[in-house]
C-alpha atoms as a printed R data frame, in Angstrom:
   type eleno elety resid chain resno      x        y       z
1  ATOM     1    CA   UNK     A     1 54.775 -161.765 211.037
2  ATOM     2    CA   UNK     A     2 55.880 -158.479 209.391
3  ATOM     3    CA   UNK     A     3 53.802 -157.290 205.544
4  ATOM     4    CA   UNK     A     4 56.102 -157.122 203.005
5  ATOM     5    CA   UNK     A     5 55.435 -154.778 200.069
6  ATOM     6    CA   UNK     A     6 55.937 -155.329 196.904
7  ATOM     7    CA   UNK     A     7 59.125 -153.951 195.936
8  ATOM     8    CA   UNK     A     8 59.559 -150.583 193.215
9  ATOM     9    CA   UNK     A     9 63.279 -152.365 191.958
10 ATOM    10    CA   UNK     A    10 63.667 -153.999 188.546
11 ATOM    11    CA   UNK     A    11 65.389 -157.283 188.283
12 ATOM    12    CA   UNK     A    12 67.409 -158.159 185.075
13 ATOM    13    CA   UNK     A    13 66.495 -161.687 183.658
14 ATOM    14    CA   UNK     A    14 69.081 -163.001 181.173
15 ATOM    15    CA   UNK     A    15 66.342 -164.737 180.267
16 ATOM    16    CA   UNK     A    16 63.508 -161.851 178.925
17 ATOM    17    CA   UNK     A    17 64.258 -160.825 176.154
18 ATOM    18    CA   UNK     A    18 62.813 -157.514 174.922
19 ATOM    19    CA   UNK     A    19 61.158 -157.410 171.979
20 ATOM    20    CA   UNK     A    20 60.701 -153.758 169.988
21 ATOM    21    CA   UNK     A    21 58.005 -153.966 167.049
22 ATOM    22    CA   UNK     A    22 58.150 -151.053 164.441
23 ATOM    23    CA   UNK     A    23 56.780 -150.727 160.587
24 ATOM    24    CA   UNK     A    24 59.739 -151.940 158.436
25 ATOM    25    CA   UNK     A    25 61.425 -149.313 156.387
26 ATOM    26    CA   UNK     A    26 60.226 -150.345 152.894
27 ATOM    27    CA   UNK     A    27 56.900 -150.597 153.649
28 ATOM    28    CA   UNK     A    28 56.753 -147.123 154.922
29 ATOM    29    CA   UNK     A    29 58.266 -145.969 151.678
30 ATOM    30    CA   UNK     A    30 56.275 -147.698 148.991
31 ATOM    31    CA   UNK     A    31 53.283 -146.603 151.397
32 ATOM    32    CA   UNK     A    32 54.425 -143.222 150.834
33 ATOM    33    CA   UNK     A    33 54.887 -143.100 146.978
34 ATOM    34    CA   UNK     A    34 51.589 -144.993 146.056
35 ATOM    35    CA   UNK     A    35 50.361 -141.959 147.917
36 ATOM    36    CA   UNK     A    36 52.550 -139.691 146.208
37 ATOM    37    CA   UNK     A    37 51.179 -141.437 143.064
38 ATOM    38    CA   UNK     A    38 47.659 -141.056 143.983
39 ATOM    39    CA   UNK     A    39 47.771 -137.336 144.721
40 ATOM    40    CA   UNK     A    40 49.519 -136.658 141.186
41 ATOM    41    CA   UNK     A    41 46.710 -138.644 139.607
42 ATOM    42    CA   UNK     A    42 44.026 -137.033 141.737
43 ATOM    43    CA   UNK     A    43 45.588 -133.498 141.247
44 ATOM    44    CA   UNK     A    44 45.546 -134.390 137.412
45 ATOM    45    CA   UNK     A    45 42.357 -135.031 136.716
46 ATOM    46    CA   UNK     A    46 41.230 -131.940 138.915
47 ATOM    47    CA   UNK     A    47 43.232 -129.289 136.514
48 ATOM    48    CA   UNK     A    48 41.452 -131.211 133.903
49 ATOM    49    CA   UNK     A    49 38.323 -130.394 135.384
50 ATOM    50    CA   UNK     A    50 39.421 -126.842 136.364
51 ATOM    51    CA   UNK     A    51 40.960 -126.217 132.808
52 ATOM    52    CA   UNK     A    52 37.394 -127.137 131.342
53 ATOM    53    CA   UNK     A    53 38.788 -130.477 129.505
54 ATOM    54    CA   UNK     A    54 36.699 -132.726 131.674
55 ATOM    55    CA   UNK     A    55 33.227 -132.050 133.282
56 ATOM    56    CA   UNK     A    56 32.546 -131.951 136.620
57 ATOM    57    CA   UNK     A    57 30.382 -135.589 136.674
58 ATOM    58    CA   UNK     A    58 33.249 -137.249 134.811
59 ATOM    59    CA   UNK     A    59 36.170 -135.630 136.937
60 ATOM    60    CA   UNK     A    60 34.386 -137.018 139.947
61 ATOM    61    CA   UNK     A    61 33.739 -140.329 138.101
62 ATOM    62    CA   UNK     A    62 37.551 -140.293 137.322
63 ATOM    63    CA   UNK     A    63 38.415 -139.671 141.247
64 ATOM    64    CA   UNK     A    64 36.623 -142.774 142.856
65 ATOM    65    CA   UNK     A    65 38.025 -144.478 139.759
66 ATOM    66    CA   UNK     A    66 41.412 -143.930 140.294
67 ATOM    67    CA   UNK     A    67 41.442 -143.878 143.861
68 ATOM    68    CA   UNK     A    68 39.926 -147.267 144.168
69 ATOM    69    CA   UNK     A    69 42.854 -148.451 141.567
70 ATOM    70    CA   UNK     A    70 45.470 -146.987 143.229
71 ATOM    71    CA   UNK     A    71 44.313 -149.009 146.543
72 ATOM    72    CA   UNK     A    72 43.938 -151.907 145.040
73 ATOM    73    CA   UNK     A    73 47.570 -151.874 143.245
74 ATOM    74    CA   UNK     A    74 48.433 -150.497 146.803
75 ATOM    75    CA   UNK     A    75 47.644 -153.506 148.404
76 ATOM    76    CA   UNK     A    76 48.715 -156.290 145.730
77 ATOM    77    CA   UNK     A    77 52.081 -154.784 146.042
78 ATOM    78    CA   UNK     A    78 51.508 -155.091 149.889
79 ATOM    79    CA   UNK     A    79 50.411 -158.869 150.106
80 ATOM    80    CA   UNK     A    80 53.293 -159.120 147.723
81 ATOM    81    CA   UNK     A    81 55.643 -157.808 149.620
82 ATOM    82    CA   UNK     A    82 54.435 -159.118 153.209
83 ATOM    83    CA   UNK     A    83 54.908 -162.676 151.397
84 ATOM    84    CA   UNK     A    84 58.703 -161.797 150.120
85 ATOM    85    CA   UNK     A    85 59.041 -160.664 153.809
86 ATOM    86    CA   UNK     A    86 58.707 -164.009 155.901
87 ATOM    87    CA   UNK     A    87 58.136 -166.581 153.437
88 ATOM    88    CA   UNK     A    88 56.230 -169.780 154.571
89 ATOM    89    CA   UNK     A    89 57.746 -172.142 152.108
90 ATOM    90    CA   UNK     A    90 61.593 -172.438 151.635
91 ATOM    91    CA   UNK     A    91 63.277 -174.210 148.553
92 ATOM    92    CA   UNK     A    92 65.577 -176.389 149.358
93 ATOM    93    CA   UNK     A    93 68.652 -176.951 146.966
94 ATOM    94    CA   UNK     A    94 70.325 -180.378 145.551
95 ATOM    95    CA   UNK     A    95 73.952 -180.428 145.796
């Protein structure tokens, strides 16, 4: 009896299909301007403070503040959009 080894050649099966998973489009760009968005307001409220019109305590205040809102409308308009994406329920239409 003779030891095979395993062979190094890759078969084609009809029958695999390959599957190729990347971050849709869209999501990458609304990800991308609610940052956009957060770095304007951020940047904002520091030439406020740097201009003297706020203090330093409330410019800081005004940074977790608006950072914590901009994540949070962030990730509505995520859920929001993963559920427009694949929806669970279809309507179904009378004729």
């Amino acid at each position: 009896a003779t030891a095979t080894t395993p062979s190094t050649e890759h078969t084609t099966n009809p029958n695999i299909y390959q599957v190729t998973m990347s971050i849709p489009g869209p999501l990458i760009a609304g990800s991308i301007a609610y940052f956009v968005f957060a770095c304007v307001v951020n940047g904002g409220i520091f030439a406020s403070m740097a201009t003297g019109m706020v203090s330093k305590d409330n410019a800081s205040i005004g940074n977790v503040v608006t950072s914590v809102c901009i994540f949070s409308m962030w990730l509505f308009w995520l859920s929001a959009w993963l559920h427009q994406w694949h929806p669970l329920i279809k309507p179904i239409y009378e004729e």
